[in-house]
C-alpha positions as CSV (number, residue, x, y, z in Angstrom):
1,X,85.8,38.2,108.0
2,X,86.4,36.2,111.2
3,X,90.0,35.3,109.8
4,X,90.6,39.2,110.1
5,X,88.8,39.8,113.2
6,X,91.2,36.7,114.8
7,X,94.2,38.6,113.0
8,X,93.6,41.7,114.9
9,X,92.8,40.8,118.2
10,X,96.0,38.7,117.9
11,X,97.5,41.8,117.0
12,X,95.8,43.9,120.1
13,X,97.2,41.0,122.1
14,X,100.8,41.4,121.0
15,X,101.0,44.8,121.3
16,X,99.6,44.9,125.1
17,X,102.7,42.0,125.8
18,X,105.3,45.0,123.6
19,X,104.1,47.9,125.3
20,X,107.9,48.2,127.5
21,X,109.1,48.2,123.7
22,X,109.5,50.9,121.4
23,X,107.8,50.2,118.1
24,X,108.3,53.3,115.8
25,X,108.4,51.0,113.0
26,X,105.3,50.0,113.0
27,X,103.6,52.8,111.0
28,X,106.0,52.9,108.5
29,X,105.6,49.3,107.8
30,X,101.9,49.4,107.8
31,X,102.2,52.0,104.8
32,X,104.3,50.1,103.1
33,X,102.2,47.1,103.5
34,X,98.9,49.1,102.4
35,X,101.1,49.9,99.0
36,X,101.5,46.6,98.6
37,X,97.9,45.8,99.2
38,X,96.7,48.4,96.4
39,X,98.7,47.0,93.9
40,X,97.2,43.4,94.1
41,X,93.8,45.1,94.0
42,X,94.8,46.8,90.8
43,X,96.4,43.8,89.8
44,X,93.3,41.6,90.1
45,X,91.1,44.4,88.3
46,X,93.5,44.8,85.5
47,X,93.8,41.1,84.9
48,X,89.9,40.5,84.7
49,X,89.1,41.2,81.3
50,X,85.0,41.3,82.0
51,X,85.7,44.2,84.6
52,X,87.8,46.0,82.1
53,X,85.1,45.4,78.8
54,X,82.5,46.7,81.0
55,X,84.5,50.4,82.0
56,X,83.6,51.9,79.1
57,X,79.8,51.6,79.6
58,X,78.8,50.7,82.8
59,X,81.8,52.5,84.6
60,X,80.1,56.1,84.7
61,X,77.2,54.3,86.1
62,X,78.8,52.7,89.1
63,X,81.0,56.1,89.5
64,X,77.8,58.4,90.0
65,X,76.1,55.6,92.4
66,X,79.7,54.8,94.3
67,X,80.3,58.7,94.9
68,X,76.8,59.3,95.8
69,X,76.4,56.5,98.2
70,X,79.6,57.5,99.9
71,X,78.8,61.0,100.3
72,X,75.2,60.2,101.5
73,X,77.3,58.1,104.4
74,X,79.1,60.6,105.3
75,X,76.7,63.1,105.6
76,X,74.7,60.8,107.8
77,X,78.3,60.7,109.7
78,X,78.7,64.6,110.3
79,X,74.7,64.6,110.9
80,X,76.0,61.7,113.8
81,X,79.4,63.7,114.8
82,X,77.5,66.8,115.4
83,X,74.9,65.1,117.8
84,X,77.6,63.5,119.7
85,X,79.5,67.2,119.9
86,X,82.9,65.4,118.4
87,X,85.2,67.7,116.5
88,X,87.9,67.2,114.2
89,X,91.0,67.2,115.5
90,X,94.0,67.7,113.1
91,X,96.9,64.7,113.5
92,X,100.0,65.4,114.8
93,X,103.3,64.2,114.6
94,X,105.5,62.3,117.6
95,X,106.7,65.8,118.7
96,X,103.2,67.0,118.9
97,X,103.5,69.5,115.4
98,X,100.1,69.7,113.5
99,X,101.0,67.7,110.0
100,X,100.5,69.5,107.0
101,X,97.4,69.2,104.9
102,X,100.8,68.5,102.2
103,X,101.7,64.9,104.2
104,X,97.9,63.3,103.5
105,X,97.9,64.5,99.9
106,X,100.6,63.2,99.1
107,X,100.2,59.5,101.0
108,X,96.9,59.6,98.9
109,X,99.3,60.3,95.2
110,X,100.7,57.5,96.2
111,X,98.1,54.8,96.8
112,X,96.5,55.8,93.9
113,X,100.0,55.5,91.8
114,X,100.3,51.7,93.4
115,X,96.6,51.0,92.4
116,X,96.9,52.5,89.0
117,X,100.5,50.2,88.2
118,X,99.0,47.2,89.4
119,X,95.9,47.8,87.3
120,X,98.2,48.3,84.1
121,X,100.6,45.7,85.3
122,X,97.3,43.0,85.3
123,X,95.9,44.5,82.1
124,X,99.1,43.9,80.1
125,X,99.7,40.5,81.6
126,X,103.1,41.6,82.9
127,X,103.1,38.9,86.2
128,X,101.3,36.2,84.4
129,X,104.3,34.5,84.2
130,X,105.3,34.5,87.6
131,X,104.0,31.7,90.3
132,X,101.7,34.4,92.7
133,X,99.5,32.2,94.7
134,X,95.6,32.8,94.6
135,X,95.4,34.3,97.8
136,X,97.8,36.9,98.3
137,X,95.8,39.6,98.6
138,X,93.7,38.4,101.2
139,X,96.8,37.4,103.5
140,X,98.1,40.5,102.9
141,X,95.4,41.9,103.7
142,X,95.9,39.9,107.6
143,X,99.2,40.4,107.8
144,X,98.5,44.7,107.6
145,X,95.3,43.6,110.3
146,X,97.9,41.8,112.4
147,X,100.5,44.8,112.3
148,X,97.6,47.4,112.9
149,X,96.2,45.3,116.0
150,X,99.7,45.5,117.2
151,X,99.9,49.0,116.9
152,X,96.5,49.9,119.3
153,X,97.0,47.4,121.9
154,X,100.7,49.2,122.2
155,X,98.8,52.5,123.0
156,X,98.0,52.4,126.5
157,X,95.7,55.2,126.4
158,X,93.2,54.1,123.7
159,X,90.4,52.7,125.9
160,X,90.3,55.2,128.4
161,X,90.5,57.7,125.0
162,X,87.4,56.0,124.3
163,X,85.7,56.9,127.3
164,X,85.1,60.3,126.4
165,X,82.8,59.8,123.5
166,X,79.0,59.7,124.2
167,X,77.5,56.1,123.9
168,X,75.4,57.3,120.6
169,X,78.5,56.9,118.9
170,X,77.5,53.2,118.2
171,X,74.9,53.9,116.7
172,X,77.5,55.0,113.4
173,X,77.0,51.6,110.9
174,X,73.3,52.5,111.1
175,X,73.6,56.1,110.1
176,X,76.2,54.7,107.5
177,X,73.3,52.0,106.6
178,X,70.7,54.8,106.0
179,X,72.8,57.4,104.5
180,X,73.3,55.1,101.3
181,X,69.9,54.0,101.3
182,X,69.0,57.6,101.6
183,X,71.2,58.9,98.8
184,X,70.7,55.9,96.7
185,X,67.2,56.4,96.5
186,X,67.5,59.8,95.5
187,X,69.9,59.1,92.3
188,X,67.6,56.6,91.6
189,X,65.0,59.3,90.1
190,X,68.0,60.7,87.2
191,X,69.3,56.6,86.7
192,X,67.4,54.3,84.0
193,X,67.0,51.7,86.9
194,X,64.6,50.3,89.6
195,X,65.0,51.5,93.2
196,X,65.5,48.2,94.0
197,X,68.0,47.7,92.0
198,X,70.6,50.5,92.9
199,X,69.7,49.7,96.8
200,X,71.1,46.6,96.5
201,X,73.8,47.9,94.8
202,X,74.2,50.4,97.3
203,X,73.3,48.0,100.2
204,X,77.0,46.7,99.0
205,X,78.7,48.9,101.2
206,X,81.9,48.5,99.6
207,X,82.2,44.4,99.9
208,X,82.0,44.1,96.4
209,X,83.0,40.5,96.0
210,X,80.1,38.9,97.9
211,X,77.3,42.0,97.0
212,X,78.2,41.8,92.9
213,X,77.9,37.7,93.3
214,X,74.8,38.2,94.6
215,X,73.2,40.6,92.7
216,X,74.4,38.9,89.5
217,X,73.1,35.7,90.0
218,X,69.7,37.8,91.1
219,X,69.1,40.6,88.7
220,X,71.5,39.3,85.6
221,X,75.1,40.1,84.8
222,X,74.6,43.9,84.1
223,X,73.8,44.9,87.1
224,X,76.6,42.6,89.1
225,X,79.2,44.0,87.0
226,X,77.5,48.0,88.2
227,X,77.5,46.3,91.7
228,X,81.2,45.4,91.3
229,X,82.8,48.4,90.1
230,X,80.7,51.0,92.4
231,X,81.9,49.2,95.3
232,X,85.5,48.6,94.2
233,X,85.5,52.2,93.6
234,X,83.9,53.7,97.0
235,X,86.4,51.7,98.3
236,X,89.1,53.2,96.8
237,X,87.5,56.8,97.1
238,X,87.5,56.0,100.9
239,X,91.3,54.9,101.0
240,X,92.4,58.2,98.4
241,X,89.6,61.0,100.6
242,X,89.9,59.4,104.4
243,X,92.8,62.5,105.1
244,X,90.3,65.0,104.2
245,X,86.7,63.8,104.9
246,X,87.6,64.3,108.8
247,X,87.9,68.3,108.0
248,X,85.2,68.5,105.7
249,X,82.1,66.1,107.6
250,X,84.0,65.5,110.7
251,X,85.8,62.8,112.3
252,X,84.0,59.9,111.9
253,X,83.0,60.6,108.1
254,X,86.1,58.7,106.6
255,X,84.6,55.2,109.1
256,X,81.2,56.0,107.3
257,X,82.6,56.4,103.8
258,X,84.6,53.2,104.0
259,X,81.3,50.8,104.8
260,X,81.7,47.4,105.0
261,X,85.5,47.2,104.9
262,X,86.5,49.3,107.5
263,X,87.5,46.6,109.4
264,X,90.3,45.8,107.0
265,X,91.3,47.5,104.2
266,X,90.8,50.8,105.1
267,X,91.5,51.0,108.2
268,X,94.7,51.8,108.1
269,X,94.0,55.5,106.2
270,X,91.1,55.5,109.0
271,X,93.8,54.9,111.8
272,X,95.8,57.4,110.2
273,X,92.9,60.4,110.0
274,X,91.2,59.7,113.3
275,X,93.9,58.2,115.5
276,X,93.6,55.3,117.3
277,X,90.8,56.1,119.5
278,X,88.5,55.9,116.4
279,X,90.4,52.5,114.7
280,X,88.6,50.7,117.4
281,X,84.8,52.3,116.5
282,X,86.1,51.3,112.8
283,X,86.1,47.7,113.1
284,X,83.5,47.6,115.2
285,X,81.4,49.9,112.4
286,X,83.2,47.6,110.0
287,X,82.0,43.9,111.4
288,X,78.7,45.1,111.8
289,X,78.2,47.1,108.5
290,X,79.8,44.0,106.7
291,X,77.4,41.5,109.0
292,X,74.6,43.6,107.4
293,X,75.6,43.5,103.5
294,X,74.5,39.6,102.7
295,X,70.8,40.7,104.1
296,X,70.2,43.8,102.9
297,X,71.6,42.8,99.4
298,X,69.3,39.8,99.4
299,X,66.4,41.7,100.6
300,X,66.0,44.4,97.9
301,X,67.1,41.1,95.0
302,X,63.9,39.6,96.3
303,X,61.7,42.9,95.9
């Protein structure tokens, strides 16, 4: 996490030092690197066999609690958005033209058709052969940070941007906080499991590597493989709905949806919804949302 945090304020840094420079390129270089990204996501998934022998029974599971969870943040969000009087703007283009509902749609086809090739390119072995070093997800995963941090500090209007939003604004990772725990407790009456146990599935917040560790080595195997998939999926819900959540709970529902990794890897589709203004209330959501998941996780494991 601090590895990421460093990445982006290097970033911020670089792009204050280009801001005489023109740096178009930028965006279409972060999408290309977010691609990228998705595929070694699905490419881990596909290749580990326990994640896909548990799909078939434990997937619809972690589907209800990851969509529920998700859309219990982001009504917390709108409930949040409304208070502070912020409204959803739609994105526009460099010339100032509103972008087509059509644009977002179709970026999301397309993260969802590099996620789906690198899951059946790691399910059918067809890289095994290849030399791809352990890691390359997560230094990809800097590299987009980097590019991303370049990108805001270029904008010389973001901070006084963020001026205009009412301080109560930061209160966001704790409405995102209690709109899981709200929503998780709720499908915890229709589930055949303990409260406990789904909030600290929920109490993941999409960081599924260190919440399903956890969990497992807490509650047993089962429910750190339910713990795994739900966040690995509102993770990808967040990076496939982020272009649409603004218009449907208001702007800052696509931070809430994305949890703990807002920070990271969403924020690029977060950037992309709510401008730039918003990417810096994202990682600041993000750190402190991700600060909280090790706690909270540990917290309902012990009840």
């Amino acid at each position: 996490m601090f590895t990421v945090i460093g990445m982006m304020l290097s970033g911020i840094g670089a792009g204050i030092l280009l801001r005489r420079l023109t740096l178009g390129w930028i965006d279409r270089l972060v999408g290309c690197i977010v691609w990228l990204l998705l595929f070694f996501l699905g490419l881990d998934m596909g290749g580990n066999p326990d994640i896909v022998a548990a799909l078939p029974t434990l997937g619809l599971t972690a589907m209800v609690t990851a969509i529920t969870a998700t859309a219990g943040s982001c009504l917390a969000a709108a409930i949040l958005a409304r208070w502070c009087r912020l409204k959803y703007e739609a994105p526009r283009d460099s010339s100032g033209q509103q972008i087509s509902l059509l644009e977002p749609l179709k970026g999301s086809f397309i993260i969802l058709g590099f996620f789906a090739a690198g899951v059946l390119t790691g399910y059918f072995g067809l890289l095994d052969k290849l030399p791809i070093p352990d890691r390359i997800s997560f230094w990809t995963l800097c590299i987009l940070i980097f590019f991303i941090g370049i990108s805001i500090g270029h904008n010389q209007n973001i901070f006084n941007n963020l001026r205009q939003y009412d301080r109560k604004v930061l209160l966001l990772p704790l409405f995102t906080i209690g709109g899981t725990l709200v929503a998780v407790t709720l499908l915890s009456m229709v589930l055949p499991y303990a409260l406990t146990e789904l909030l600290a599935v929920g109490s993941g917040q999409g960081y599924y590597s260190l919440s399903s560790v956890l969990i497992a080595e807490s509650k047993g195997v089962e429910l750190g493989t339910i713990a795994l998939l739900a966040n690995v999926i509102r993770e990808i819900i967040t990076l496939i709905s982020a272009p649409f959540l603004p218009r449907i709970a208001g702007p800052l529902a696509p931070i809430a949806a994305g949890g703990a990794t807002t920070a990271d890897s969403t924020l690029p589709v977060i950037r992309q919804s709510c401008g730039d203004h918003l990417a810096v209330i994202s990682v600041y959501h993000g750190f402190l949302v991700d600060f909280s998941v090790p706690f909270m996780v540990a917290l309902f494991c012990s009840l």
